[in-house]
C-alpha positions as CSV (number, residue, x, y, z in Angstrom):
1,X,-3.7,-12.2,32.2
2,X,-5.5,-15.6,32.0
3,X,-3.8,-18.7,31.8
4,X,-3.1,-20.5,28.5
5,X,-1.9,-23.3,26.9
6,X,1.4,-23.4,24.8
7,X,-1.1,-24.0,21.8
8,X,-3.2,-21.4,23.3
9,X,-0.6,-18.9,23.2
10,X,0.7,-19.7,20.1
11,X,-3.1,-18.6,18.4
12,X,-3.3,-15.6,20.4
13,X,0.2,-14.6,19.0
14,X,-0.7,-15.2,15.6
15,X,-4.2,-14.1,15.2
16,X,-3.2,-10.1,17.0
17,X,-0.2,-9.9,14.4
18,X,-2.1,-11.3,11.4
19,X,-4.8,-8.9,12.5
20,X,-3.2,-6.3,14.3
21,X,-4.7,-6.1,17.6
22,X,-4.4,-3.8,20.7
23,X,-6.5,-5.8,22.8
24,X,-7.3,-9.9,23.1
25,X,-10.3,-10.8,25.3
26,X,-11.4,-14.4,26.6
27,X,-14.3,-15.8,27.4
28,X,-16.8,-18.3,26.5
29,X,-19.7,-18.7,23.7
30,X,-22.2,-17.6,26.5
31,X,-19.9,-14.2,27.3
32,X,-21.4,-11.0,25.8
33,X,-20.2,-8.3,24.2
34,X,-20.9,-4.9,25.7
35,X,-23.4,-2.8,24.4
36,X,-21.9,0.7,26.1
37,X,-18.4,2.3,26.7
38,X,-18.5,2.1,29.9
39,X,-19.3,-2.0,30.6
40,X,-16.4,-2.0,27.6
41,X,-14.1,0.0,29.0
42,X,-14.3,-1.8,32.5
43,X,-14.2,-5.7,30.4
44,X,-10.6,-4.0,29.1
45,X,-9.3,-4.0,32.7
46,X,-10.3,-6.9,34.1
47,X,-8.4,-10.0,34.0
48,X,-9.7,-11.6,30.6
49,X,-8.3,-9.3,29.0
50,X,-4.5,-8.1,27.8
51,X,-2.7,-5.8,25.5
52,X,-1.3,-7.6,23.1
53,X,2.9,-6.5,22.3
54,X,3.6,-3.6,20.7
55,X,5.1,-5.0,17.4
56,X,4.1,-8.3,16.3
57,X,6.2,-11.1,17.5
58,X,8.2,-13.3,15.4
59,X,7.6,-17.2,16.3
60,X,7.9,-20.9,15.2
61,X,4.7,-22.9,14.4
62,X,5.4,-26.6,12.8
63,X,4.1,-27.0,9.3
64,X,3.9,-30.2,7.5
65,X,6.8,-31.6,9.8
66,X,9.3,-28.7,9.6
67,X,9.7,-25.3,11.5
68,X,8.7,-22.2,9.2
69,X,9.1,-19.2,10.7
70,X,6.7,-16.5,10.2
71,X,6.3,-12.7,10.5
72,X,4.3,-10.2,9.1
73,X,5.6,-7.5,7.4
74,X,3.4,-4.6,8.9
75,X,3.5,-0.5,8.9
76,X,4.5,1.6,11.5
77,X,1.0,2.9,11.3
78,X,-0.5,-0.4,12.2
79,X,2.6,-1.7,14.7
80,X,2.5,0.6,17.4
81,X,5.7,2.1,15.9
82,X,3.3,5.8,15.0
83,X,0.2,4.3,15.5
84,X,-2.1,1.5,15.2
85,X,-4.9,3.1,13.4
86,X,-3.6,2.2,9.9
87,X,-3.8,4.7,6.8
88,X,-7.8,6.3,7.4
89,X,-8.5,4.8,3.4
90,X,-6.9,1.8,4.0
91,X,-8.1,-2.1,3.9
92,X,-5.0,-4.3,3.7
93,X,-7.2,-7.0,2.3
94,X,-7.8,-5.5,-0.3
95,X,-3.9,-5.5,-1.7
96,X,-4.0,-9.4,-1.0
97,X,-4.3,-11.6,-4.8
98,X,-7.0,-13.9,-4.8
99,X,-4.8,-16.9,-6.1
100,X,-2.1,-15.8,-2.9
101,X,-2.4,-18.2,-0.4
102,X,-1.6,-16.5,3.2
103,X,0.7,-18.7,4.5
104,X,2.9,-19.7,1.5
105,X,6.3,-18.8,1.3
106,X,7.6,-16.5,-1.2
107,X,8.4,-19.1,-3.9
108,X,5.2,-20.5,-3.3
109,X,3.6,-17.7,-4.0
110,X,5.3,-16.5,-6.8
111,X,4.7,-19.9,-8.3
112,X,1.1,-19.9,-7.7
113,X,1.2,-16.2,-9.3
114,X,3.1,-17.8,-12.4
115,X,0.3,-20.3,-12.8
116,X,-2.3,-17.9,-12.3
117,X,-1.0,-16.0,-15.5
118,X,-0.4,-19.0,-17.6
119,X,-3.8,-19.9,-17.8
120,X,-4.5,-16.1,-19.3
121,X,-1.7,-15.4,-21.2
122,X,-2.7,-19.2,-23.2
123,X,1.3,-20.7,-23.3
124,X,3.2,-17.1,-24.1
125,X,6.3,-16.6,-23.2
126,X,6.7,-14.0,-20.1
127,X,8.5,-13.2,-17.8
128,X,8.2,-11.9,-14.6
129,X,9.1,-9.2,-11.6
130,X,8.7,-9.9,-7.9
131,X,6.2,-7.3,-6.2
132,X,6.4,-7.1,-2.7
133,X,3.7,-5.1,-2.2
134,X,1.4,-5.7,1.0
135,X,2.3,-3.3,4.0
136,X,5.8,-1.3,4.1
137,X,8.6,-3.6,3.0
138,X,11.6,-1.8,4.5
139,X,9.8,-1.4,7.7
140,X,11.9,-4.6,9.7
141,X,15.2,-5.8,10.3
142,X,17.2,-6.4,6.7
143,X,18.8,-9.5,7.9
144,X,15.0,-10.9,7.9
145,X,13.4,-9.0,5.0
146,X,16.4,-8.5,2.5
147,X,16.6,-12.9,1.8
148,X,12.7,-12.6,0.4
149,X,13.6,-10.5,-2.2
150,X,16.5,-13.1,-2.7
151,X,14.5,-15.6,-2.7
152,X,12.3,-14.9,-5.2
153,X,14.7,-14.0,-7.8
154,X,15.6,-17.7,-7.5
155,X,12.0,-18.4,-9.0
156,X,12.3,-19.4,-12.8
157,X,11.6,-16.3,-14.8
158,X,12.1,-13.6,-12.3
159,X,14.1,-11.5,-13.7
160,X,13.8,-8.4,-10.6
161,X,11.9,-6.9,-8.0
162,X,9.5,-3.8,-7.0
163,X,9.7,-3.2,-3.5
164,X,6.5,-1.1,-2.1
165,X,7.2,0.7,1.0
166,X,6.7,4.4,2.8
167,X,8.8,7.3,2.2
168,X,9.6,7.1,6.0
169,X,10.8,3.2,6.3
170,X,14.3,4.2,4.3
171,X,17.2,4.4,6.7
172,X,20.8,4.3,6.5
173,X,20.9,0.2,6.3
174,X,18.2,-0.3,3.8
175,X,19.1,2.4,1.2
176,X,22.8,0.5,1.3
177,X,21.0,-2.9,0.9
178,X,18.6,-2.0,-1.9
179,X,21.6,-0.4,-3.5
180,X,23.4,-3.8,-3.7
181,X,20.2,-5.2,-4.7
182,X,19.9,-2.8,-7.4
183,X,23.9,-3.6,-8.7
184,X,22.7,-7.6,-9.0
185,X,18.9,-7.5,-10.9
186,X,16.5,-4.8,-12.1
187,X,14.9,-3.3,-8.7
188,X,11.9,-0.3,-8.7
189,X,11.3,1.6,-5.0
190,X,7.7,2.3,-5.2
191,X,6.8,4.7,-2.6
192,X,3.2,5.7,-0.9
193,X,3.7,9.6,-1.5
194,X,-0.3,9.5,-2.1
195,X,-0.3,13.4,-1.3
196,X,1.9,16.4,-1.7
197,X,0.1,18.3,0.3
198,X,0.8,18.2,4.7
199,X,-2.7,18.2,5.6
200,X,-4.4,16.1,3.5
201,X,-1.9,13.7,4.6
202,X,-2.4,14.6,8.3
203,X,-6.2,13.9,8.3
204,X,-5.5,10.5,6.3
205,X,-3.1,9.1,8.8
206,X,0.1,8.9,7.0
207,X,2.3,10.0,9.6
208,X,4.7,11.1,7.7
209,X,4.7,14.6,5.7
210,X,5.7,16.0,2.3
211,X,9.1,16.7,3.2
212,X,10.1,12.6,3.9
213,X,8.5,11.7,0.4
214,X,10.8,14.4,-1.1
215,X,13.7,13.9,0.6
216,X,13.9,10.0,0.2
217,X,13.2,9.9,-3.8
218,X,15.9,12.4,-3.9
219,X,17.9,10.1,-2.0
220,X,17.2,6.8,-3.9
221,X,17.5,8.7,-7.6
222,X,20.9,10.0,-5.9
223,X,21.5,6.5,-5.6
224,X,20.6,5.5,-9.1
225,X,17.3,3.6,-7.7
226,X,14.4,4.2,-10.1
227,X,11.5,5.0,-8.0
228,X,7.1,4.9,-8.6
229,X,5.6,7.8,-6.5
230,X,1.5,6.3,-5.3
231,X,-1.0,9.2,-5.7
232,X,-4.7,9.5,-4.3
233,X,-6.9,12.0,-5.4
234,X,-9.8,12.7,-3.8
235,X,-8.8,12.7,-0.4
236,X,-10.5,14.9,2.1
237,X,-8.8,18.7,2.3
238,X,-7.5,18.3,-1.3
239,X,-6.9,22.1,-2.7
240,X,-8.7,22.5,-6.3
241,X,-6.0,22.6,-8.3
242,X,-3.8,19.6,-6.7
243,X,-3.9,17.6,-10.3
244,X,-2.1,20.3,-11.6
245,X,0.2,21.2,-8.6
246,X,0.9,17.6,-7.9
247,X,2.0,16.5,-11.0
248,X,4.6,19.9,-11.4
249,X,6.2,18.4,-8.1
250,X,6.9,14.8,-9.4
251,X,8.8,16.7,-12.4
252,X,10.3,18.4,-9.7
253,X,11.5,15.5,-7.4
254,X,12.2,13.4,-10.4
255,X,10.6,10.5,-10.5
256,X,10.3,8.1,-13.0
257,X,6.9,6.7,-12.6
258,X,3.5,7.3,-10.9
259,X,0.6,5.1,-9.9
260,X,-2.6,7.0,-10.0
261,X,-5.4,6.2,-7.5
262,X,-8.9,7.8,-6.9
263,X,-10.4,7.4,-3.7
264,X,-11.9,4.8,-2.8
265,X,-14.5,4.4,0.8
266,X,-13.4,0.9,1.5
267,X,-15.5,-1.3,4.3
268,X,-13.2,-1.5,7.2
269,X,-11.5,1.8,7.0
270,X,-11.4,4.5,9.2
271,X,-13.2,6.8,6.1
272,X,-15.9,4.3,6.8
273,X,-16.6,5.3,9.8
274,X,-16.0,8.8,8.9
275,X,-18.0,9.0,5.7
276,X,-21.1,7.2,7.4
277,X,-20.8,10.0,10.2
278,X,-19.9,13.2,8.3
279,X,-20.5,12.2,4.2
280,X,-20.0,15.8,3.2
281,X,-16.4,15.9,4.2
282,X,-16.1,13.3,1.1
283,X,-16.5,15.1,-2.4
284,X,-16.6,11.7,-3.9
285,X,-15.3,11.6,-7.5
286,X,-17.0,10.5,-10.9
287,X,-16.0,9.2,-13.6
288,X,-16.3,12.1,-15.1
289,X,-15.0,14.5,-12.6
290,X,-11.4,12.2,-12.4
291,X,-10.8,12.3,-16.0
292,X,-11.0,15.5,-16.2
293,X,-8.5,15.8,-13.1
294,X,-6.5,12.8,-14.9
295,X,-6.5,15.1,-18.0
296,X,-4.6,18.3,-16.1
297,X,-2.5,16.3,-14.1
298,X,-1.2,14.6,-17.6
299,X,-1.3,17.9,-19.1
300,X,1.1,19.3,-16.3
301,X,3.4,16.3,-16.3
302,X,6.7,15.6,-17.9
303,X,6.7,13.1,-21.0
304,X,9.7,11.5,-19.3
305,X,7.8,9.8,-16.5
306,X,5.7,6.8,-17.2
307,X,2.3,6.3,-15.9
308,X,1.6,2.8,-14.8
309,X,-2.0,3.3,-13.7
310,X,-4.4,5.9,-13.6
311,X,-7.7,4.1,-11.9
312,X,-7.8,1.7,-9.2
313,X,-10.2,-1.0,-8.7
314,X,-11.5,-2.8,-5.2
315,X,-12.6,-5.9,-4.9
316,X,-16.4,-5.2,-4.9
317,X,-17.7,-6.7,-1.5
318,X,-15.0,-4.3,-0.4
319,X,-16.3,-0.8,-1.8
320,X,-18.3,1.3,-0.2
321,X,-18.3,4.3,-2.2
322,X,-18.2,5.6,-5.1
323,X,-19.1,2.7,-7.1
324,X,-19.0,3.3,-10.9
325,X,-19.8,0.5,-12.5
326,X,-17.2,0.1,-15.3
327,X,-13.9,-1.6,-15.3
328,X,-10.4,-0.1,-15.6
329,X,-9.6,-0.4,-19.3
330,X,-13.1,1.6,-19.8
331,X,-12.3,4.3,-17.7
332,X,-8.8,4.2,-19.9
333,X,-10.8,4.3,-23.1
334,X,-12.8,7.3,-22.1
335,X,-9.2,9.2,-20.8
336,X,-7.9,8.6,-24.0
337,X,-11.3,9.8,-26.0
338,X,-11.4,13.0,-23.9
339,X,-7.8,13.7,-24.5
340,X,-8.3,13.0,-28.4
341,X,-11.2,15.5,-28.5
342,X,-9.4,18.5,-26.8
343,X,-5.8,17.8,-28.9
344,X,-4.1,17.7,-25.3
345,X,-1.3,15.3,-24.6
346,X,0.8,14.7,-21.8
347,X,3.4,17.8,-21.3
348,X,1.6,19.6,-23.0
349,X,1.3,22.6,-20.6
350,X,3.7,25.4,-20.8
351,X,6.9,25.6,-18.5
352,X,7.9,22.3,-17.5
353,X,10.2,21.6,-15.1
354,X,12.7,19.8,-16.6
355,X,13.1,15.8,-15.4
356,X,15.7,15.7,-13.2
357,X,18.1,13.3,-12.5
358,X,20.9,13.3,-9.2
């Protein structure tokens, strides 16, 4: 391993856990990059080079003459912990707010976020939720996660928190936490369910199946936790009729709200690389094509559960594919119109399963 300063060191530690690294390599302006796999392979073994820790290290770094400590909150897909591959659809950047600033603390932030929405909502009075969203926030110690969510409920006008996380990243210690969380201020458990179907989560690098979304919204409802099941259509291996099927097993697990997503090819992700290679594994959705998917899976699902999105939206130097050209509240408008034409409404469909609460 090279030699490096304590300032040195400190960089390298920061910029592979920021980033997610398996590999850091030195060399100089004039040192160039190989062009095969073989000179690459042969630059990971020699001495400029090392693998960088498993999990990303927590550290100190002095900040406007105080120590703040920092640590990412990652995903066991991205930590080593499964793998380090990431989700094959996803671009963390993209989840990021543009008025966020990356290395503000949580009451910073949330402040920032406050004035961000003051200047749109012109002097109204709101109030606000914390949403921890960005990687799997129950994936870390609770000593060290568990005081951010305290924290920002000590922000004027917070009045509770959604905590974003995978279905997997719920042990023993953090269901009793977020149950004492829950007994002090309002707090939603969304979870990344995104599929209900074992393969199409397989060959999008969830690495987790069916079975651990099930079993841990059963668990949270058991312990009176609200919870917001994510769902991606459009993902590669999808069965036809997954609208329909998918939105007869929320009624069955009992949630009490869904986030819909289509899917989106964003620059970065592993389906970038795949789509380029093999674009007919992609069925990429239209417009068209997802509201009438939207239409069934509203058809199929129980009036009790609340839909807080049904179209997602990334940033546009980010998007690959499909790129539709109209915003979210159009695509909404033209749901609504196609739903008002066929005299369908949500439930409509015969033999619910009833909502179930445990």
């Amino acid at each position: 391993m090279p030699r490096f300063s304590f300032a040195g060191l400190l960089f390298l530690f920061f910029i592979s856990s920021r980033f997610q690294l398996d590999f850091v390599c030195v060399g100089s302006r004039r040192t160039k990059v190989p062009k095969s796999l073989i000179t690459f392979a042969a630059l990971l073994r020699s001495e400029r080079c090392f693998r960088t820790p498993p999990t990303p290290p927590s550290f100190r770094v002095i900040l406007s003459g105080r120590f703040r400590r920092f640590r990412w909150i990652s995903c066991p897909v991205r930590d080593g912990s499964i793998s380090r591959s990431g989700c094959a659809y996803c671009n963390r950047s993209s989840f990021v707010p543009r008025f966020s600033s990356a290395h503000a603390s949580v009451a910073e932030r949330l402040e920032e976020g406050k004035r961000f929405f003051a200047r749109r909502n012109k002097g109204a009075s709101v109030t606000y939720v914390a949403y921890f969203q960005n990687g799997s926030n129950t994936h870390g110690a609770v000593g060290e996660i568990l005081p951010r969510f305290r924290e920002a409920l000590q922000v004027s006008g917070v009045q509770g928190v959604v905590v974003a996380t995978r279905p997997d990243c719920l042990g023993e210690e953090w269901l009793d936490a977020l149950t004492r969380l829950a007994e002090e201020t309002f707090l939603l458990v969304e979870l990344g369910v995104e599929s209900v179907y074992d393969q199409v989560l397989s060959r999008a690098g969830r690495g987790h199946n069916v079975e651990s979304a099930r079993s841990s919204i059963r668990r949270l409802k058991g312990l009176g936790i609200p919870v917001c099941a994510h769902l991606i259509f459009g993902l590669p291996g999808e069965p036809a009729d997954a609208y329909a099927f998918t939105a007869r097993t929320m009624n069955d697990w009992g949630v009490d709200v869904v986030k819909l997503h289509q899917l989106q090819i964003l620059k970065g992700s592993v389906f970038a690389s795949d789509y380029a290679e093999f674009p007919e594994q992609f069925p990429l959705l239209t417009p068209e094509t997802y509201a009438e998917g939207v239409v069934r899976f509203l058809e199929n699902l129980s009036p009790q559960i609340a839909i807080e999105r049904f179209v997602s939206q990334a940033p546009p130097g980010q998007l690959l594919a499909p790129v539709w050209g109209i915003k979210n509240d159009e695509f909404l408008h033209r749901l609504v119109a196609l739903m008002n034409d066929r005299k369908t409404r949500q439930g409509i469909a015969g033999q619910l399963t009833p909502h179930i609460s445990i």
